[in-house]
C-alpha positions in Angstrom: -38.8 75.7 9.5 -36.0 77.9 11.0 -35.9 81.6 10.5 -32.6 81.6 8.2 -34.9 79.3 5.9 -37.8 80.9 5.8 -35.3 84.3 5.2 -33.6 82.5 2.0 -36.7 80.7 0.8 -38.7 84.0 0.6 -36.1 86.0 -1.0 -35.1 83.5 -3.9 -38.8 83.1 -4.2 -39.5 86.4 -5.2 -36.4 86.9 -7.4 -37.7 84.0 -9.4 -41.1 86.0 -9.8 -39.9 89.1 -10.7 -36.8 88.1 -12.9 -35.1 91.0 -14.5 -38.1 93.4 -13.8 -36.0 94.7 -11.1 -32.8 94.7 -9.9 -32.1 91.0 -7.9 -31.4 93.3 -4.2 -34.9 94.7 -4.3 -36.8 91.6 -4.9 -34.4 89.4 -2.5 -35.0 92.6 -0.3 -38.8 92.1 -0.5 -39.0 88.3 -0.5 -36.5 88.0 2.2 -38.9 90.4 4.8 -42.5 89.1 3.5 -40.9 85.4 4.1 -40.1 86.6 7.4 -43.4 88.2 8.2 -45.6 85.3 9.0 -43.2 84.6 12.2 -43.8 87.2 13.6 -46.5 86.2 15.3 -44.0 84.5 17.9 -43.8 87.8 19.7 -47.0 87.9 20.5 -48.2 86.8 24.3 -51.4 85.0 24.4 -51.1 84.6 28.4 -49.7 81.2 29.0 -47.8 78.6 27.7 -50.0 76.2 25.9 -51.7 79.1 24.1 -48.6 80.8 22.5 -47.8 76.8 20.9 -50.7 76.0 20.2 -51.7 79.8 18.6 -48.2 79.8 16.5 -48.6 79.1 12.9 -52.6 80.3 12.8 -54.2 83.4 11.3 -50.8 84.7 9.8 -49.8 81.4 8.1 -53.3 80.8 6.9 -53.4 80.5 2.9 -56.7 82.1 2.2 -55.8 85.4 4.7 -52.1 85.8 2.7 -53.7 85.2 -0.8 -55.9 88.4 0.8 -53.2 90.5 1.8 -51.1 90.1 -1.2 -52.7 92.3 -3.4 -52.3 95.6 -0.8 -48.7 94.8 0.3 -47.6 94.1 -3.7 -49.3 97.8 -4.5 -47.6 99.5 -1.1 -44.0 98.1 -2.7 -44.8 99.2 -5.9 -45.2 102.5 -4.7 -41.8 102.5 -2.7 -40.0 101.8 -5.3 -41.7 104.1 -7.3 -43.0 101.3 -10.0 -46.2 101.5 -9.7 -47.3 100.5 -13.6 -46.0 97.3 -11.9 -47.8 96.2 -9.0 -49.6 93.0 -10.2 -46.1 91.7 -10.9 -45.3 92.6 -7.1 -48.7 91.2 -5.9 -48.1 87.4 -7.5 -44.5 87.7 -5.6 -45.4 88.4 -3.0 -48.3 86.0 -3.1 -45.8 83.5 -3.9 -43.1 84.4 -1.0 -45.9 84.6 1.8 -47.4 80.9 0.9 -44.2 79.2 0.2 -43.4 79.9 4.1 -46.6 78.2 5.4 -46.2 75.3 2.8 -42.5 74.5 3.9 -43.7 74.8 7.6 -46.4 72.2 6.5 -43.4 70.0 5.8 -42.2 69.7 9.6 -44.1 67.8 12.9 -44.9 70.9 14.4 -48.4 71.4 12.8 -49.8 74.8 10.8 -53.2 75.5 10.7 -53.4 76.9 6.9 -56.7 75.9 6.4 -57.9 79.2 8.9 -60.8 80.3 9.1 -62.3 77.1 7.7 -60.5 74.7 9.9 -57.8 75.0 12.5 -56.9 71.6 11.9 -52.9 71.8 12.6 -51.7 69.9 9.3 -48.3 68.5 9.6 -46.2 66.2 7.4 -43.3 65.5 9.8 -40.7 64.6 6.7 -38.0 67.2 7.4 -36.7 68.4 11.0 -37.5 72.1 11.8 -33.5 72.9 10.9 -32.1 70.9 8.1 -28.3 72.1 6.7 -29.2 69.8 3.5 -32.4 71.4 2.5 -31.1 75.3 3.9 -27.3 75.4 2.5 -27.6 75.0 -1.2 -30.5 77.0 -1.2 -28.7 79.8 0.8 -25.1 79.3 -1.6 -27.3 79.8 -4.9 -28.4 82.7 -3.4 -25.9 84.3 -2.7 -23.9 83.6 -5.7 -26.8 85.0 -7.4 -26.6 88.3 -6.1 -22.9 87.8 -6.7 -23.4 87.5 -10.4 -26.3 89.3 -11.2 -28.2 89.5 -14.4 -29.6 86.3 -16.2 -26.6 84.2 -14.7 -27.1 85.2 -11.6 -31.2 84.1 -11.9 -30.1 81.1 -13.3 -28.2 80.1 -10.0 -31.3 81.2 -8.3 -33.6 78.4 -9.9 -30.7 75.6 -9.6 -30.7 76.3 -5.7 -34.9 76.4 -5.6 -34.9 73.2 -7.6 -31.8 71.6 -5.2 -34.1 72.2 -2.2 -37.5 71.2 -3.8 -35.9 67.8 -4.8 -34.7 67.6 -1.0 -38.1 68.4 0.2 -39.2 65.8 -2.4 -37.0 63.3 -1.2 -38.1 63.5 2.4 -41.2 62.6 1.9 -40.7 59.4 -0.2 -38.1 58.7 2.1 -40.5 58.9 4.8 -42.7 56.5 3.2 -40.2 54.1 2.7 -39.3 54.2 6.8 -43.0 53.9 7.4 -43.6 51.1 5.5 -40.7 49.4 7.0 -41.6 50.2 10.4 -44.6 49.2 10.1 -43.8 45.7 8.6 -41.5 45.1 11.6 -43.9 46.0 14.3 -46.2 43.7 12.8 -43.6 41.0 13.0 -43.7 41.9 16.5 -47.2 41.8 17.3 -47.4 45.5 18.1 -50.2 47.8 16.8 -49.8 50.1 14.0 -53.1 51.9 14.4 -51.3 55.1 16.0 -47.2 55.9 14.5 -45.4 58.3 14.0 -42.3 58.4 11.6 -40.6 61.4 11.5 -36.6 62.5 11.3 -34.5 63.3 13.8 -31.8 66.2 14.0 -30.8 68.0 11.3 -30.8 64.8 8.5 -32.9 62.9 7.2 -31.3 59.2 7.3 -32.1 58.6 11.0 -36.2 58.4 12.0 -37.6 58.3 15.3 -40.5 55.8 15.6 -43.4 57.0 18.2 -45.8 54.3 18.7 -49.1 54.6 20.9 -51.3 51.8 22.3 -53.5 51.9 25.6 -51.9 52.5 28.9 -48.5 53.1 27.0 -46.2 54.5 24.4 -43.0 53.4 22.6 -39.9 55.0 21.1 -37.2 54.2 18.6 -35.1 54.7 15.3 -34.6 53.7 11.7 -32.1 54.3 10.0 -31.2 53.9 6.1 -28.4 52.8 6.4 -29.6 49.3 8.2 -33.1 49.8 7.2 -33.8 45.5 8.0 -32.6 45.5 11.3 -35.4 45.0 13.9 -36.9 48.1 16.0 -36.3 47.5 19.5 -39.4 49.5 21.1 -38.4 50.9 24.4 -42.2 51.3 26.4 -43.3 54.2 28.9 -46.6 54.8 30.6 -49.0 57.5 28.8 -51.0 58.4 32.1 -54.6 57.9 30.9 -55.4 57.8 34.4 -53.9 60.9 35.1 -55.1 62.5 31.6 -59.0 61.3 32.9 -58.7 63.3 36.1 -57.8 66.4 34.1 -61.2 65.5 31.9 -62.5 69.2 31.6 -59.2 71.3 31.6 -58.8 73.0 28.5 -55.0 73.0 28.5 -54.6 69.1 28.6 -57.5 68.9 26.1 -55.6 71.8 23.7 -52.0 69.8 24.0 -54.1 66.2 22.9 -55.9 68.1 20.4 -52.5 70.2 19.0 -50.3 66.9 19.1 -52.7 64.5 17.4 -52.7 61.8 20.4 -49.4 61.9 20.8 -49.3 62.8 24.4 -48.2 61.5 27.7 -49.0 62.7 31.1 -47.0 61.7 34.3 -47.0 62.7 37.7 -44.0 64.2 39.9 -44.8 65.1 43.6 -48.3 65.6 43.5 -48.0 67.7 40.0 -49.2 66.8 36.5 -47.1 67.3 33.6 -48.1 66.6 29.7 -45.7 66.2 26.8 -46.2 66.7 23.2 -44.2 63.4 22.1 -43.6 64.5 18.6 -40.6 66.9 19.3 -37.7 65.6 21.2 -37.1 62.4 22.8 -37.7 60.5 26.4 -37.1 61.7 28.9 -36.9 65.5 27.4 -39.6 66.5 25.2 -39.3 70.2 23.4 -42.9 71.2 25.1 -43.7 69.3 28.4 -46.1 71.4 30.3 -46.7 72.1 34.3 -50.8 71.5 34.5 -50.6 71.8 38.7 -53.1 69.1 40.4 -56.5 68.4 40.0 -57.5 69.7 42.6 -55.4 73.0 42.1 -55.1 73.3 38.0 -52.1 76.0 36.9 -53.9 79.1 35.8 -51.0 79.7 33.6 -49.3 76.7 32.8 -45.3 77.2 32.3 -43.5 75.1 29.9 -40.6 72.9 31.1 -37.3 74.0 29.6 -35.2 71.2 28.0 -32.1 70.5 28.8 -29.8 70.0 25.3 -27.3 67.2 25.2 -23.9 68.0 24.7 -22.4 67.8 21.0 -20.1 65.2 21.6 -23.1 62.8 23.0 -25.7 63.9 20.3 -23.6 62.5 17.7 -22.5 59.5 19.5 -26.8 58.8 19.4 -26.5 59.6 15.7 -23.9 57.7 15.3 -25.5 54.2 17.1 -28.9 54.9 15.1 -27.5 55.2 11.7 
């Protein structure tokens, strides 16, 4: 999820853990940094491209090395604020704030591998879009009428805004199975394969879905909305390039972006270069990571991501608008 999540989450976690222990600003102040921690492994350069996505969300969002941690950085911020005699209270706080970031980053397409150093499977649920005003605002209002009142009240707003945004995170997912049991009804009607979908939301809402369907040689996009959840999917097709993806058989960076996104990848070629997209984020023909592989003859040393170019306002919610 977005930084301002993670930020709010972390801090409301840790004020419901320590309660009236200590006053509301120092555990939102510790909650809000430790649920910030994990991200910082953004800034760090791993030398290309495909490495620093595929190498984001790993050791630092990995449950068993935070349950680790926990217990050194609770007694550290015991001794800062000088309550020492009350460290193991700190340590299952902070326990709580550092998992709860990983688990709500499970929630999204992008993929965590939590299960480090046992598996660096990238898990991913795909049921809420990596910024969601629905799931972020009432948790961020509770919170901040919370420090506003202070005391038991102000804790009490602090739970009504966790439970606001569990129940949203809740409702994702069985809303999420509803679309993908739909969808997959429909393509069925259709004669199309369900073997390999995708359901997950689009932008910032979770009433429109975008539908990622593979099959050999090609690939197929489109939308469900709940608002018109019986009318029929029209699937628009694109080539996947499993030619192209065969003569790059060997390369570790076309293997690590198939690998990272599940299958769901396309390669194409453009003047004698090959380029391979992660389809889960974004939309044809601009997908959030699309990466520069060279030729195979000449395969990029350090392949460079593709920036995306972002549709104006006034057009993204005419899209929105035509889904839902």
């Amino acid at each position: 999820m977005d930084s301002v999540s993670q930020f709010v989450l972390g801090a409301s976690v840790s004020m419901a853990a320590m309660g009236r222990r200590v006053p509301l600003w120092q555990s939102a102040l510790v909650g809000a940094a430790c649920g910030t921690l994990p991200d910082l492994d953004v800034f760090l350069d791993h030398g290309d491209a495909i490495r620093n996505m595929t190498l984001h969300r790993t050791e630092t969002h990995a449950l068993l090395w935070l349950t680790l941690v926990s217990p050194l950085l609770g007694w550290l911020i015991a001794g800062l604020f000088r309550q020492q005699p009350g460290w193991q209270q700190w340590c299952l706080a902070v326990w709580l704030t550092l998992i709860t970031h990983p688990l709500l980053d499970l929630m999204t397409v992008y993929g965590t591998q939590l299960g480090l150093p046992l598996t660096d499977y990238p898990y991913a649920i795909g049921s809420i879009y990596i910024i969601d005003p629905l799931y972020t605002l009432p948790l961020l209002i509770c919170f901040a009428v919370a420090l506003w009142r202070r005391g038991e009240r102000g804790l009490r707003w602090n739970r009504i805004g966790l439970t606001l945004s569990s129940l949203y995170l809740i409702w994702s997912v069985v809303i999420q199975g509803v679309a993908i049991w739909q969808v997959k009804s429909d393509l069925a009607r259709q004669g199309i394969s369900t073997d390999k979908i995708l359901v997950t939301p689009t932008a910032f809402n979770t009433l429109v879905w975008r539908i990622v369907v593979m099959e050999p040689g090609r690939y197929g996009e489109s939308y469900w909305s709940l608002l018109s959840p019986r009318r029929e999917l029209r699937v628009a097709w694109q080539p996947r390039g499993e030619n192209l993806f065969r003569e790059m058989k060997g390369d570790w960076y076309a293997e690590r972006v198939a690998w990272f996104s599940h299958g769901f990848y396309a390669v194409r070629e453009n003047q004698g270069r090959l380029y391979i997209a992660d389809l889960r984020m974004g939309e044809d023909p601009a997908y959030t990571f699309t990466f520069d592989l060279g030729s195979p003859e000449r395969p990029a040393a350090h392949p460079r991501r593709l920036s995306s170019p972002r549709p104006s306002l006034k057009n993204a919610f005419n899209k929105f608008s035509a889904r839902l």
